[in-house]
C-alpha positions in Angstrom: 141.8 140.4 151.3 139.9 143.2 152.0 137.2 141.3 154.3 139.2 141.5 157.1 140.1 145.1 157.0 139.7 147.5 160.1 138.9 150.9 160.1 139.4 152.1 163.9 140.0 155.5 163.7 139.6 156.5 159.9 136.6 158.9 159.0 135.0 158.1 155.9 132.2 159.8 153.7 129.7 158.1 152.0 127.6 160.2 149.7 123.6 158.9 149.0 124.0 156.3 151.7 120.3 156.7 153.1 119.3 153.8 150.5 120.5 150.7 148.0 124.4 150.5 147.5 125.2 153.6 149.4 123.7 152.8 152.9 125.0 148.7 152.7 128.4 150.0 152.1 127.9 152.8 154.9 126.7 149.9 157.5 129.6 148.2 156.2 132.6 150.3 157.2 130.8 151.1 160.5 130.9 147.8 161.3 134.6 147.9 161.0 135.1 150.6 163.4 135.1 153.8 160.6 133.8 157.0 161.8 131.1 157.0 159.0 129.6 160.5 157.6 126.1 159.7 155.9 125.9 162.8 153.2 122.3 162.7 152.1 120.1 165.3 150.6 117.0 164.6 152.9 117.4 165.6 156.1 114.9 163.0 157.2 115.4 159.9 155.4 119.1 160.8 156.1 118.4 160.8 160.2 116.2 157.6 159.8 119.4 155.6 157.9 121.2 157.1 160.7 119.5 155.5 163.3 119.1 152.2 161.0 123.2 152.3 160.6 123.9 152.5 164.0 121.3 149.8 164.6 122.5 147.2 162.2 126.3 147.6 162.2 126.7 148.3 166.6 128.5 151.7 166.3 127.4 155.0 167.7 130.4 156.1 165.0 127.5 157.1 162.7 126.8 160.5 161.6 123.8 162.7 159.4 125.4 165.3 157.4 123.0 167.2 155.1 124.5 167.3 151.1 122.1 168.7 148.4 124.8 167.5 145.4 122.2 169.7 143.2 123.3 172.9 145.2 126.6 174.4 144.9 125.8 176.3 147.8 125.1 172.7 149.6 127.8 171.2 148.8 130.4 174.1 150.0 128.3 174.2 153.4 129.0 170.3 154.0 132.6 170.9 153.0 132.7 173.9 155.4 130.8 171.7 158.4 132.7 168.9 157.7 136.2 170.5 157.7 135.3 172.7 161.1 134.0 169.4 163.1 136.1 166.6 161.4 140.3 166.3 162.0 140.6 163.5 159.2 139.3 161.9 156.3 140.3 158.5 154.7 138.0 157.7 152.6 135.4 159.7 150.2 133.1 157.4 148.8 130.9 159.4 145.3 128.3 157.1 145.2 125.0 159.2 145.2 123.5 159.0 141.3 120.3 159.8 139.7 118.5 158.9 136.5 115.8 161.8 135.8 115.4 165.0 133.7 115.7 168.5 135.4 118.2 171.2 136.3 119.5 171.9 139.6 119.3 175.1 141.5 122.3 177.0 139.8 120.9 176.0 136.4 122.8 173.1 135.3 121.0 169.8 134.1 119.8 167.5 136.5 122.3 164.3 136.1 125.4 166.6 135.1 125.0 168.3 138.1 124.5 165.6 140.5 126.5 162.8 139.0 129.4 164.8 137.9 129.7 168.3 139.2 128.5 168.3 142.6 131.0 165.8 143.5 133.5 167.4 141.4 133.5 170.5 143.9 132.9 167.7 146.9 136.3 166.4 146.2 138.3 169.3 145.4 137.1 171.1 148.5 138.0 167.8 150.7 141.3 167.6 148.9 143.9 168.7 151.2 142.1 167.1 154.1 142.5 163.8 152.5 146.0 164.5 152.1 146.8 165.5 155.2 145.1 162.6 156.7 147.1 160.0 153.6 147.6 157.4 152.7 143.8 157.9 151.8 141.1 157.2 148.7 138.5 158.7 146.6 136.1 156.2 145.0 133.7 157.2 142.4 131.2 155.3 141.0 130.5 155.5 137.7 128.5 152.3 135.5 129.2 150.4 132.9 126.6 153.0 131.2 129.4 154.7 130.9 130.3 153.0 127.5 127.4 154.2 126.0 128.2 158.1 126.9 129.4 160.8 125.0 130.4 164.5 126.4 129.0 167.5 124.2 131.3 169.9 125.3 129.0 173.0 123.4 125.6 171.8 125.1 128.0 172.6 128.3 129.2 175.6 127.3 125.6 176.7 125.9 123.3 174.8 127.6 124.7 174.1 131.1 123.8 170.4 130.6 124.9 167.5 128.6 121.6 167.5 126.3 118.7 168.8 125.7 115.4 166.1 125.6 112.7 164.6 127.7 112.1 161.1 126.0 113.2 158.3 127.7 115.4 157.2 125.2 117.2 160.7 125.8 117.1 160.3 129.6 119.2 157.5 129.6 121.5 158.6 126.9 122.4 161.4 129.2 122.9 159.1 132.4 125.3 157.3 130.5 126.9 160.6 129.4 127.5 161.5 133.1 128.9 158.0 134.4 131.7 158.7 131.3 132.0 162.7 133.1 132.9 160.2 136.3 135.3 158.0 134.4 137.4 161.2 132.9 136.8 162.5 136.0 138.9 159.7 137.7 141.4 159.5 135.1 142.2 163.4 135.5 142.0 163.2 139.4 144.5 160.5 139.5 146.8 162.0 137.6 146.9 165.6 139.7 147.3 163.3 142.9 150.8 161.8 141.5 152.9 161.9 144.5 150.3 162.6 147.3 149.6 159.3 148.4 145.9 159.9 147.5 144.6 157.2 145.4 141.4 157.3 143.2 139.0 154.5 141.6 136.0 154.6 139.2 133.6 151.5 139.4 130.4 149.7 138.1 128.5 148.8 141.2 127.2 145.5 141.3 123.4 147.0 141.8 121.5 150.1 141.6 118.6 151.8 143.1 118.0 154.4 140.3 114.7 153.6 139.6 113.5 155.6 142.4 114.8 158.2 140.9 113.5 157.5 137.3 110.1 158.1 135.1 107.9 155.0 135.0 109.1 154.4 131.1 112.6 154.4 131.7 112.1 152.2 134.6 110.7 149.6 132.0 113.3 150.1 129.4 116.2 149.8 132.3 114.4 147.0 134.0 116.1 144.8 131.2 119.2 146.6 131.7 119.1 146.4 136.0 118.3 142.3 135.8 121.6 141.4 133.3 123.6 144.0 135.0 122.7 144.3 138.7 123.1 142.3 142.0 121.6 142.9 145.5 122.9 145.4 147.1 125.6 143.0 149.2 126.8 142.0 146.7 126.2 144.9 144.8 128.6 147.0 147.3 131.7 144.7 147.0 133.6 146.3 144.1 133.0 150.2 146.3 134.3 148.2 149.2 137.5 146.2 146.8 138.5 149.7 146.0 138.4 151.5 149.1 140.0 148.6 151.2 141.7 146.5 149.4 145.3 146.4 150.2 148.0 146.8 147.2 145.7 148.7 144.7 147.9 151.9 144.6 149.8 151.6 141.5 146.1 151.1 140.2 145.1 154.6 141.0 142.8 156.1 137.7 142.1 152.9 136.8 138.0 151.8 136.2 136.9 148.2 138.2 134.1 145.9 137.8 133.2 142.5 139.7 136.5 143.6 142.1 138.6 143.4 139.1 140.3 146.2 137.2 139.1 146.5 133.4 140.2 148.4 130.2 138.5 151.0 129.3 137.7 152.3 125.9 139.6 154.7 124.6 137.1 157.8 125.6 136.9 156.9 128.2 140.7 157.5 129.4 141.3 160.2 126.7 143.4 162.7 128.4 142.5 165.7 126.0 138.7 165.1 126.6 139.6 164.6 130.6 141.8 167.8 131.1 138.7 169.9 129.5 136.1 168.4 132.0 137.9 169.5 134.4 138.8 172.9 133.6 134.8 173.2 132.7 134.6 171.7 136.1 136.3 174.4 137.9 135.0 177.2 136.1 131.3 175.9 136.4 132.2 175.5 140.0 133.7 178.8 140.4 137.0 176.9 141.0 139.0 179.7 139.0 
């Protein structure tokens, strides 16, 4: 099992790991020897995790690197830091999420651009240092919300976001919409890794901390939804930490997991037609291609 896993010498990034899911998977894999890059937006609740990390989990192995997922700009800076002071990288861990209304500062909504495309350009830009440094893994984490997501691939194409709307209701239809961006986004990934010894994994975390990041209305109608669905965040990390350590999982690269346990997915989520045009929205959006 993946419990006794060690990690001496592997570099791993863990994106929105300043708070919930993010920062008790972070402490974690420090405490099993990783090198451990904390990519957080806020420089200084990022450096207070930092010195939390190192505190709880014994290593020194523990490192702030600023990553605004809302800036293009951001996110090809970290890349460029990261590549320049970093000789490997095992493991990428896309777990930073939010749950609020808004566009980003090249225009695109809010939870399309954080949730999907930020780490979209995150990964590709990390790509061949993962392989280099393989066997490695990508782990996204998506939501069971995904099931109730939809991509409308004109509000892309017009709009820059997945829809259009301010009611809470609307808020959380979207969300959902961008965990399914993850899920295709896995499915896609895994396949353009076929013979690189990179493996990738979508998940529904065991917990979530999006209600800081959500208006006070939605945070009553997901309360419902956070109490069935959601554990602490110990147990809320284990299915991030079954997927990145777990021995064996390989042939199970693409594949979606909940509770530590690989699940089927419906069939849009793990429609190749819809996946293949994400992407090449993706890249363009990016400035990929």
């Amino acid at each position: 099992l993946y419990h006794k896993a060690e990690l001496h010498g592997k570099t791993v990034i863990v994106t929105g790991s300043n708070t919930g899911i993010g920062r008790t998977t972070a402490i974690n894999l420090a405490r099993r020897g990783a090198r451990v890059i904390l990519a957080c937006r806020c420089k200084q609740r990022g450096e207070a995790a930092q010195e939390d990390i190192r505190r709880e989990s014994g290593s020194n192995q523990v490192v702030f690197m600023q990553l605004d997922l809302g800036s293009l700009e951001s996110v090809r800076s970290f890349a460029e830091t990261f590549l320049k002071s970093e000789p490997r990288l095992d493991l990428l861990i896309n777990n930073a999420g939010i749950c609020m209304q808004g566009r980003t500062k090249d225009g695109f909504g809010l939870m399309f651009g954080v949730n999907h495309l930020g780490h979209f350009l995150l990964t590709n830009l990390l790509l061949e240092r993962l392989k280099e440094s393989a066997p490695s893994r990508i782990v996204n984490v998506s939501s069971m919300a995904h099931n109730f997501g939809k991509i409308d691939f004109d509000s892309l194409n017009t709009h820059k976001c997945l829809g259009l709307g301010t009611s809470s209701v609307r808020v959380f239809q979207i969300y959902c919409d961008s965990k399914l961006c993850n899920v295709l986004f896995n499915h896609e990934l895994a396949k353009r890794l076929q013979g690189t010894r990179v493996t990738c994994y979508a998940l529904h975390p065991g917990n979530s901390e999006l209600g800081r990041n959500t208006s006070s209305l939605l945070h009553v109608l997901l309360k419902p939804v956070t109490v069935l669905f959601f554990k602490n965040t110990v147990q809320g990390c284990q299915t991030t930490l079954h997927c990145a350590l777990q021995e064996g999982i390989e042939p199970l690269s693409g594949r979606y997991f909940s509770n530590c346990t690989v699940r089927e997915l419906f069939a849009k989520a793990k429609d190749d037609a819809a996946a293949k045009k994400l992407w090449e929205i993706s890249e363009r959006l990016c400035g990929l291609v």
